[in-house]
N, C-alpha and C positions, 0 to 999 in steps of 0.2 A: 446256256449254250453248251452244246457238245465237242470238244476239239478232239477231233481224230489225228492221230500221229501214227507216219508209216516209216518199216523197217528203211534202215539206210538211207532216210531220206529228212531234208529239213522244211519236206510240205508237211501243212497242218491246213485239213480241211475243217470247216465249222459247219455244225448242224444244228436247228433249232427245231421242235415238238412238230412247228405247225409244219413243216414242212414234208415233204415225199420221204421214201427211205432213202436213205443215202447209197447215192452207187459208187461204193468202193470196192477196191480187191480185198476182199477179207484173209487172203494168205498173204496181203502186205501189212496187217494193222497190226501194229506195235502196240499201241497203247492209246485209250481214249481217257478224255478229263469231263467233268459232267458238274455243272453249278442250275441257281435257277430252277426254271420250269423244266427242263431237263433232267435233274438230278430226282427234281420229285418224280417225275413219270420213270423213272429208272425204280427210286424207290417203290412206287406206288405198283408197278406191273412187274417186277422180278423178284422171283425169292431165292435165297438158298446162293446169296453172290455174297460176296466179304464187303461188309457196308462200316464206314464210317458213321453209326448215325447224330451225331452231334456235328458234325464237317458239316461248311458248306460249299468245298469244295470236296469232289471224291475220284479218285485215277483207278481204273483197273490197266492190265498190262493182260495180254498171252491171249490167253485161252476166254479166258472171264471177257475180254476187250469183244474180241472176236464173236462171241457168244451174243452180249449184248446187242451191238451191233446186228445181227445177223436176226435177228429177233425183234426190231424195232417193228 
């Protein structure tokens, strides 16, 4: 699962592989968390992001969140 977290706020929307891109405001995303099938397709299609690889769970925040995201 992917939990997206938005600035000033205490929604957290969830996103999983199979599913569409996610339509969020990307100048709200605070921070995403990424486990699962999720975290591999994170690992497996992006490089050059700051990777925990032994974690099985992994948080980016900023810029990295937004990137991701924005890129699914």
């Amino acid at each position: 699962m992917l939990c997206i977290k938005f600035i000033r706020s205490d929604k957290i929307f969830e996103w999983h592989v199979r599913e569409g891109r996610p339509g969020v405001n990307l100048e709200q995303v605070d921070e995403i968390q990424a486990d699962g099938d999720e975290l591999e397709y994170i690992k497996t299609n992006f490089t050059n992001l700051p990777m925990a690889p032994l974690k099985k769970v992994v948080r980016w925040r900023g810029e990295h969140a937004r990137f991701i995201l924005n890129h699914l």
